[in-house]
N, C-alpha and C positions, 0 to 999 in steps of 0.2 A: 673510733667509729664516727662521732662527731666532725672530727676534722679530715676525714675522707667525704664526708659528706660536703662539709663546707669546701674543701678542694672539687668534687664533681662538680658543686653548683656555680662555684667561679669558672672552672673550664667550660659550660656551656653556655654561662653567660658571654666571657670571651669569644667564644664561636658567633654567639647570635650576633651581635657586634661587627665581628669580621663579616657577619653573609652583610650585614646592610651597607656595607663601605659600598658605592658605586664611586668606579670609574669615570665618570663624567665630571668629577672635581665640583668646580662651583659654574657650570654652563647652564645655565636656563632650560628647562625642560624644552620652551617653544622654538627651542634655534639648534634644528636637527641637520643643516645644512648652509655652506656656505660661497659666496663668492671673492674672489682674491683680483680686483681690478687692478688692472696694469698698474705699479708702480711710474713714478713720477721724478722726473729728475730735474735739478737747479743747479749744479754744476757741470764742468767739463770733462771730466771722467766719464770714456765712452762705456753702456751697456749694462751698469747699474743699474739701473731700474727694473731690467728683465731678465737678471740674473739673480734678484731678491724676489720676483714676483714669483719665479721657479722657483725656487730655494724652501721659500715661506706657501707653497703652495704644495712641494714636494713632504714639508715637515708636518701640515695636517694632513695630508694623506697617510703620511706614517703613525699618527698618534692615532687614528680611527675614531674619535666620539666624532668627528664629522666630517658629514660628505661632502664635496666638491658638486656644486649647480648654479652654471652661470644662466641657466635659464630662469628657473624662481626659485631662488636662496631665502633662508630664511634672514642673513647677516650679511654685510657685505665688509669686505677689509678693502682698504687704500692707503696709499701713502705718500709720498716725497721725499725723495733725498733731498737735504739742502746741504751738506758740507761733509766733502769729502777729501782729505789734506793728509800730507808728508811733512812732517818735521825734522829735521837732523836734531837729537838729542844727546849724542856723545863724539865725540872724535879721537883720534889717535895723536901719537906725538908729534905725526907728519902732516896733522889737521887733514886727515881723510876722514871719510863720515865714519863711526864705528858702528851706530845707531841710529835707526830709523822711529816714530813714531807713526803709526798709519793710523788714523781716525775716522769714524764714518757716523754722521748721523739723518737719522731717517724721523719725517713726523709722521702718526701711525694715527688712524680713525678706524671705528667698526663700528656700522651703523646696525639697527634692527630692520630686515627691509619692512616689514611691513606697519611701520609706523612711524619711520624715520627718525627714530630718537638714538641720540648715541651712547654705544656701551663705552666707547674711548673716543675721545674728543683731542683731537690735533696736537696727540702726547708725543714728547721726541726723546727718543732713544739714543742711543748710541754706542760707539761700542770703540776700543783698540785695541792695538798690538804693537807690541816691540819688534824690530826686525834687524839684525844682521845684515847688509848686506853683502858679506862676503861668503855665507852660511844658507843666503834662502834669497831666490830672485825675488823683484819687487811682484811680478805677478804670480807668485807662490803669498806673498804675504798679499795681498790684495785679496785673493778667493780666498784666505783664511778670515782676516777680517768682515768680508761680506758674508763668509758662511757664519759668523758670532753674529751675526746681526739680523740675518736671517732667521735663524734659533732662536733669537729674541723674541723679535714681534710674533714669531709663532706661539710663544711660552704665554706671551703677554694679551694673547688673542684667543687663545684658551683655555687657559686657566688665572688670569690675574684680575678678574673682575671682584 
């Protein structure tokens, strides 16, 4: 009887527990709403920049703890790509490429609007992939790498503080 007891008072401890888990991870009570300003580009890789600013703006709309307001946001995200590059990393016997490395890095900020201080300060991320080219066009590996990266700064924008 004893230890039917100590088993019910463990299970409802475990429950109370699980009811206070929120959702909202570790995002600041005051920042219900955000802005995702055009990303920014420093290489010659065309349309970067707004195909990350979709991307990472499509991935908080999917997570829901915040909404989307470029009118008066509580946070705003930006960024930069600065280095976006192809490496041949293997070859065959007949020295054709076998291997591709595609690398992208982006500097990420997110400011508080309403005090200007920042939760992420001009952090650079990055991200690659290996690629085949006999297996995957280079613009099949390209929006896979941008969409890792994408994922990222979103990951890192709401919940890595």
């Amino acid at each position: 009887m004893v230890t039917r007891a100590y088993s019910l008072a463990a299970l409802l401890m475990a429950l109370a527990v699980g009811c206070a888990y929120s959702f909202r991870g570790s995002l600041p009570d005051s920042i219900q709403s955000v802005r995702v300003r055009q990303f920014r580009s420093t290489v010659t890789e065309y349309g970067l920049e707004q195909e990350i600013t979709a991307l990472v703006t499509d991935a908080i709309v999917r997570d829901g703890r915040l909404s989307i307001d470029n009118e008066s946001p509580d946070a705003n995200i930006e960024g930069t790509v600065n280095y976006f590059g192809r490496t041949a990393v293997s070859y065959t016997g007949s020295e054709e490429v076998e291997q591709y490395r595609l690398e992208i890095r982006v500097t990420v900020s997110m400011d508080s609007a309403g005090d200007n201080e920042y939760i992420i300060s001009d952090e650079t991320l990055s991200e690659w992939i290996l690629y085949d080219p006999a297996a995957e066009t280079y613009e099949a590996a390209r929006d896979r790498v941008v969409e890792k990266i994408s994922a990222q700064i979103a990951r890192r924008c709401l919940s890595g503080w």
